[in-house]
C-alpha positions as CSV (number, residue, x, y, z in Angstrom):
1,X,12.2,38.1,11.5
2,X,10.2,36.2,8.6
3,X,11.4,36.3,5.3
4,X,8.9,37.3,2.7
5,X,10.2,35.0,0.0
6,X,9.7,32.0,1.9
7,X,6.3,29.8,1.1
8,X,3.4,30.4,3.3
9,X,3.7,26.7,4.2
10,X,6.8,27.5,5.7
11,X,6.3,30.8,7.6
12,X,3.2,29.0,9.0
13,X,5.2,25.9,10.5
14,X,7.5,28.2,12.0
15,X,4.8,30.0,14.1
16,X,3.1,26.4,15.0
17,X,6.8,25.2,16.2
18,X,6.9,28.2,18.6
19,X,3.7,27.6,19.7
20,X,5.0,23.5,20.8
21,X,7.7,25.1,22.2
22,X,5.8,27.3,24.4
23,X,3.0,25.0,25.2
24,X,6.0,22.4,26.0
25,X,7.4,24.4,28.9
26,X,4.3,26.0,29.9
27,X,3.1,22.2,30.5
28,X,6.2,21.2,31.9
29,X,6.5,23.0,34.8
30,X,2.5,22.4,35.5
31,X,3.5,18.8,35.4
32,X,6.2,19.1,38.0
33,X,4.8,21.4,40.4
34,X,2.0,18.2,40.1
35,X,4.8,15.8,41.0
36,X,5.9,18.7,44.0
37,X,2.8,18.4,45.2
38,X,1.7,14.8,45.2
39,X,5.4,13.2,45.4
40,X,3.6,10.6,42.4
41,X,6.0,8.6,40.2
42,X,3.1,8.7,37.9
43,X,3.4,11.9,37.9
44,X,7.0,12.2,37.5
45,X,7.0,10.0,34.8
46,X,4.8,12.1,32.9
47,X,7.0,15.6,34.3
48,X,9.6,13.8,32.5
49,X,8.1,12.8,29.5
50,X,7.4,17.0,29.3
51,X,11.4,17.1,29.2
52,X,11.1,15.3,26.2
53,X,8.5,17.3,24.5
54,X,10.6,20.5,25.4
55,X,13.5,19.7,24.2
56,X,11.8,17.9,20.9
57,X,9.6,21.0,20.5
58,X,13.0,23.0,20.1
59,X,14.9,20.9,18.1
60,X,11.8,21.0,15.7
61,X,11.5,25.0,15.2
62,X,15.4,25.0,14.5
63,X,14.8,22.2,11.6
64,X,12.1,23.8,10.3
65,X,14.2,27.1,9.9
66,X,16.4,25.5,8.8
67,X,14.6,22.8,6.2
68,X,12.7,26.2,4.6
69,X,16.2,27.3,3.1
70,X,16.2,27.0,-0.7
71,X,18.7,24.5,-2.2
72,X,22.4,26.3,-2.7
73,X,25.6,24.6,-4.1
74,X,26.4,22.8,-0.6
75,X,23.2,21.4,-0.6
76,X,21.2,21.1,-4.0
77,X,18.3,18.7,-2.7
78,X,17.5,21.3,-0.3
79,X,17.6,21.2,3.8
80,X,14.5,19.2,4.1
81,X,16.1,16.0,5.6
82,X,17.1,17.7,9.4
83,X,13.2,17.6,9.7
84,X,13.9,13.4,9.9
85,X,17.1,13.8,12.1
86,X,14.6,16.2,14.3
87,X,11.6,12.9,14.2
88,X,14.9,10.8,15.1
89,X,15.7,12.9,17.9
90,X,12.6,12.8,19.6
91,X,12.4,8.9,19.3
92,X,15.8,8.8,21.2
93,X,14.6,11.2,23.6
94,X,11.6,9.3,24.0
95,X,13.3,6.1,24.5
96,X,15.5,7.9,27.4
97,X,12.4,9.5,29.3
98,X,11.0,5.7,29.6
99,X,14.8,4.3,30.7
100,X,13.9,7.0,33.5
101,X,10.6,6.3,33.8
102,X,11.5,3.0,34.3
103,X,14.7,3.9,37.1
104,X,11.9,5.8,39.6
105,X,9.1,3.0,39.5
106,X,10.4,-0.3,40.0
107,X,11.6,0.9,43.7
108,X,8.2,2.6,44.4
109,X,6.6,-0.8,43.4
110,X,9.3,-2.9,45.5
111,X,8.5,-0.1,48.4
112,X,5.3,2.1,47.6
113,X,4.9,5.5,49.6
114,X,2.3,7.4,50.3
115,X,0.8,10.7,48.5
116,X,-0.2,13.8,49.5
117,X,-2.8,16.4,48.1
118,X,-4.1,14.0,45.4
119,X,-6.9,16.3,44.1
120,X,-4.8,19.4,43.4
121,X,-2.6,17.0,42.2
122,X,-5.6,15.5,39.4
123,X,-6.6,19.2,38.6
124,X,-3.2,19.9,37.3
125,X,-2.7,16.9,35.4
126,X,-6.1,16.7,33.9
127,X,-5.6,20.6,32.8
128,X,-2.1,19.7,30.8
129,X,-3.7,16.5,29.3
130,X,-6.7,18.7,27.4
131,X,-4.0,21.8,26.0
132,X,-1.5,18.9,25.2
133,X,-4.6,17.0,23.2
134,X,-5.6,19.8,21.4
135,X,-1.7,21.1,20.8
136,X,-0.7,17.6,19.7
137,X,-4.1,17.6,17.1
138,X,-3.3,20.6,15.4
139,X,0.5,19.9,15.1
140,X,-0.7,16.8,13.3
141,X,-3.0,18.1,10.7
142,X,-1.1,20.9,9.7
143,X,1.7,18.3,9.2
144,X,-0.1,15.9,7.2
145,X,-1.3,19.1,5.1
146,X,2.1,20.2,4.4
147,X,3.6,16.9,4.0
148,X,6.1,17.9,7.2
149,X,7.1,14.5,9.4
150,X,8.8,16.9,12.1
151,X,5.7,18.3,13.0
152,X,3.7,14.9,12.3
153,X,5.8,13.5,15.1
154,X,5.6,16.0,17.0
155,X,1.7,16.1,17.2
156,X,2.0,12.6,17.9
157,X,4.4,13.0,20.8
158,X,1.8,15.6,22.6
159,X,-1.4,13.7,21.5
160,X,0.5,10.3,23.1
161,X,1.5,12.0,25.9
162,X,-2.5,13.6,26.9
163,X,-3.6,9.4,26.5
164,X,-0.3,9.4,29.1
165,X,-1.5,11.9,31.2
166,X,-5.2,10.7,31.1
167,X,-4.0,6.7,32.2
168,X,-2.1,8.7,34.6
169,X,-5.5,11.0,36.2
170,X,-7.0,7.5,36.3
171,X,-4.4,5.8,38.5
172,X,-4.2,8.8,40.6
173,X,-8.3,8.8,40.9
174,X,-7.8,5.0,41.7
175,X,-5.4,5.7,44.1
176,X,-7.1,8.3,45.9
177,X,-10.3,6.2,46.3
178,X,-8.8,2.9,47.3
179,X,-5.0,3.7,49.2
180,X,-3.3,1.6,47.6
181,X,-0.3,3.4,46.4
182,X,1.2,0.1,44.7
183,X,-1.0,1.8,41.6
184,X,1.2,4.5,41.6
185,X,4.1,2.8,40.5
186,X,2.4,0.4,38.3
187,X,0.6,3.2,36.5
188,X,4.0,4.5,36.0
189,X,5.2,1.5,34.4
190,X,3.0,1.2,32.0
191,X,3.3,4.7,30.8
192,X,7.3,3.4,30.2
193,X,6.2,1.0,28.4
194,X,3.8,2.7,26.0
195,X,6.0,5.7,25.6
196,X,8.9,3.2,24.5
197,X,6.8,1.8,22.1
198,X,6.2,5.2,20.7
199,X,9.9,5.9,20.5
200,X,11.0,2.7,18.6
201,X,8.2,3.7,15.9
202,X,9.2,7.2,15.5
203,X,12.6,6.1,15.4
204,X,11.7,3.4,12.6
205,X,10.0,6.1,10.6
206,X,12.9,8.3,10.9
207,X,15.0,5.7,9.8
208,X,13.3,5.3,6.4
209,X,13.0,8.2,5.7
210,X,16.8,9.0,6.0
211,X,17.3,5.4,4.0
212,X,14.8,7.0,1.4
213,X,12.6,4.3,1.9
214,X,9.3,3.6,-1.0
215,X,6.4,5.6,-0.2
216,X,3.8,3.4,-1.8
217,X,1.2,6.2,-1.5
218,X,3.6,8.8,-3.5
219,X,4.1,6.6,-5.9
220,X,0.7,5.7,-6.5
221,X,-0.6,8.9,-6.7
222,X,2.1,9.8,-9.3
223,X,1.9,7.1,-11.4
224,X,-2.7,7.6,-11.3
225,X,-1.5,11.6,-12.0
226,X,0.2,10.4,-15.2
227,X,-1.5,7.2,-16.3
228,X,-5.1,10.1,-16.0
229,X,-2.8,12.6,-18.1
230,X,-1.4,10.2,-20.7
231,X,-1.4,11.4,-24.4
232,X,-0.6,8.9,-27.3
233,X,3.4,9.8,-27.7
234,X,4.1,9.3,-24.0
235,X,4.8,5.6,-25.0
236,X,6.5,4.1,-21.7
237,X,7.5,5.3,-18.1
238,X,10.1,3.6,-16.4
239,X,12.9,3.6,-13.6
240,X,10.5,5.7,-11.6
241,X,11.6,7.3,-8.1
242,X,10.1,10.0,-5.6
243,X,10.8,10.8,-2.6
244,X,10.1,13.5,-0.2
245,X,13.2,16.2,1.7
246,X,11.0,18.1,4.3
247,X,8.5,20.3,2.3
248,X,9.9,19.6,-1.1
249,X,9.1,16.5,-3.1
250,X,11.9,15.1,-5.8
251,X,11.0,12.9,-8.6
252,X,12.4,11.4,-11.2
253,X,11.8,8.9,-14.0
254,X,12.4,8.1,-17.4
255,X,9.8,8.6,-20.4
256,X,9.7,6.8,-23.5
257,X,8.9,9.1,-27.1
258,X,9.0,8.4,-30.6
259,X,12.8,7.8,-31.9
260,X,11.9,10.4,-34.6
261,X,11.1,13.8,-33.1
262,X,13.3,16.3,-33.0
263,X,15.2,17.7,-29.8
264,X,13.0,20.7,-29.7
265,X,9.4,18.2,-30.2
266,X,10.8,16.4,-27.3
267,X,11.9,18.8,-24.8
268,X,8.3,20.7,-25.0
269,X,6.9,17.4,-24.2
270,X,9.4,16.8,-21.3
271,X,7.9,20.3,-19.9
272,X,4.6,19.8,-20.4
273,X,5.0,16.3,-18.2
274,X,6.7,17.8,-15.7
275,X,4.2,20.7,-15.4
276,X,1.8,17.6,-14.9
277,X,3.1,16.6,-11.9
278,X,3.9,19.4,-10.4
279,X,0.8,20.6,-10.7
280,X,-0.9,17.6,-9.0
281,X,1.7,17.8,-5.7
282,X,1.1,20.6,-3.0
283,X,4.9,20.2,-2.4
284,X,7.5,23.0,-4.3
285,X,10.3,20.6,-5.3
286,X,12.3,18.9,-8.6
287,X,11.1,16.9,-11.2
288,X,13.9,14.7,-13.6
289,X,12.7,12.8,-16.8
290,X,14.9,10.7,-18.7
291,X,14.1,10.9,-22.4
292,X,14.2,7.4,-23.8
293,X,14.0,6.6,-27.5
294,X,11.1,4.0,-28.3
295,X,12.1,0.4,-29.4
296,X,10.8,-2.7,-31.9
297,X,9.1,-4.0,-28.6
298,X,7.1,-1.2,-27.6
299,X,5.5,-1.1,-30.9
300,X,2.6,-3.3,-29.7
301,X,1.8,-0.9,-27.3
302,X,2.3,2.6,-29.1
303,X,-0.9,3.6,-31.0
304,X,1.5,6.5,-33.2
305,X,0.5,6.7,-36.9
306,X,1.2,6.9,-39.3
307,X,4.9,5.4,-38.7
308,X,7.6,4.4,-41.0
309,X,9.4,2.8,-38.2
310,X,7.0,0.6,-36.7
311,X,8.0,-3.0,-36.9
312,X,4.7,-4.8,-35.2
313,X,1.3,-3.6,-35.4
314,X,-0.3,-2.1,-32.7
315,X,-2.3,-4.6,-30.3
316,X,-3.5,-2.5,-26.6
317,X,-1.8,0.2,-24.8
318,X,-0.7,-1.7,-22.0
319,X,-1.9,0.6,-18.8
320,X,1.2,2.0,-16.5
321,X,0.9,0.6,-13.1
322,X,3.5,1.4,-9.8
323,X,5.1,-2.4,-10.2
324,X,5.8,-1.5,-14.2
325,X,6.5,2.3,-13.4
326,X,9.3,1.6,-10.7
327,X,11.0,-1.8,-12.9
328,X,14.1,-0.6,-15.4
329,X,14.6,-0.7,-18.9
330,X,15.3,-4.4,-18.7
331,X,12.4,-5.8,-16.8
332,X,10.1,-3.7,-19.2
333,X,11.3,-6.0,-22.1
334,X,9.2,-9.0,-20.7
């Protein structure tokens, strides 16, 4: 049952994890009824790879559920992060399928055996390589629209796995036209190989994410959102962090304002930034500013008049970059 208060964005990712889920198993058993057929470790390797997807595809529509609950007091930040856990999961389960992978080919390339029905074999395969390209595509831009790495990975998994499949019709082709059945093992192989790749990357990028690793894009386009947006009492930004928790996007920095407004002067100004920036994100999320009073040193750079405070006359408005927005308090004293 879909809730009505959740986002679109939200409603719509749950529908396209269902969708991997039932593409996953559909593929999977066309995969191994491939490998019942031919008796290919090619084709096992990639039957096995579909285990992967299955089990990836499931794990993703339960974070997604779960990342679209709103922040409560057990969780304020939101349930965003299982998305990475969900990216990490399918890295491991990546890594595993290509340990397997690896277990059924090396004795099929010490001792290669034949294979049987070959073209019904191809048919199969080639048919689960086109719906997992076009399943793996769409997971990936809806992803990269609403900012959601599960599904990103996912896509990636399935598009990865149709360039598996396709190496896979080509060693089958190959073997079919020449007998040797040596290439079955050694296409099989270097589908381990390239899938494990794939896994160690995924589980890198899950790994940062967790570790709340820079995203120099974010940042960039925060900082360009602000620096576009400046008005002459927004003096300084600082200390500048963002960060991303599944669909919602936290930020949080601190902005310099004359030492002389009121409490009242200031905190319309604090809404009106943040009102900037969330207007500029796609993402629902949090935005934290730090009110700073302005100092003697930032006088050169602060074109307020008339001021009774000022200390050095102004000389430029020195222009806020990601380097000067993410240094402290201190480092902005140089």
């Amino acid at each position: 049952m879909e809730d009505a208060n959740q986002p679109a964005e939200s409603i719509r990712s749950r529908r396209i994890a269902v969708l991997a889920l039932c593409v996953g198993v559909l593929l999977m058993a066309v995969k191994f009824v491939a490998y019942w057929l031919t008796d290919s470790t090619a084709v096992l390797s990639d039957a096995l790879e579909s285990i992967v997807n299955v089990f990836a595809s499931g794990f993703l529509l339960f974070s997604i559920m779960l990342s679209a609950r709103p922040p409560d007091s057990s969780h304020p930040y939101g349930h965003g992060r299982v998305e990475f856990f969900s990216a990490g999961l399918e890295g491991m389960l990546i890594v595993v399928a290509a340990m397997a992978i690896f277990w059924h080919a090396v004795p099929r390339l010490l001792a290669p055996q034949p294979l049987s029905q070959l073209s019904e074999g191809i048919a199969l395969v080639a048919a689960a390589g086109v719906v997992n390209a076009l399943t793996g595509w769409y997971l990936q831009n809806v992803g990269r629209r609403i900012q959601s790495l599960a599904l990103i990975a996912d896509g990636k998994h399935l598009l990865s796995d149709s360039y598996t499949s396709a190496g896979i019709l080509v060693g089958m082709l190959l073997v079919w036209l020449t007998g040797w059945y040596i290439l079955d093992a050694v296409v099989a192989l270097g589908v381990a190989v390239s899938i494990l790749i794939m896994g160690i990357r995924l589980l890198r990028e899950a790994v940062a994410r967790l570790m709340d690793e820079a995203d120099p894009s974010l940042l960039e386009h925060i900082v360009e959102t602000l620096q576009t947006r400046r008005r002459i009492p927004w003096i300084d930004v600082h200390c500048l962090r963002a960060w991303r928790s599944g669909a919602r996007l936290h930020v949080d920095f601190h902005l310099t304002l004359p030492r002389y407004w009121n409490l009242q002067h200031c905190h319309e100004i604090i809404e009106e930034v943040e009102q900037v920036i969330h207007d500029s994100q796609p993402e629902q999320g949090d935005v934290i500013i730090h009110l700073d009073p302005c100092q003697p040193k930032d006088c050169v750079s602060c074109r307020m008049a008339p001021c009774s405070l000022r200390s050095t006359e102004f000389q430029q408005t020195r222009p806020w970059t990601v380097a000067s927005a993410v240094e402290g308090p201190v480092a902005n004293e140089a």
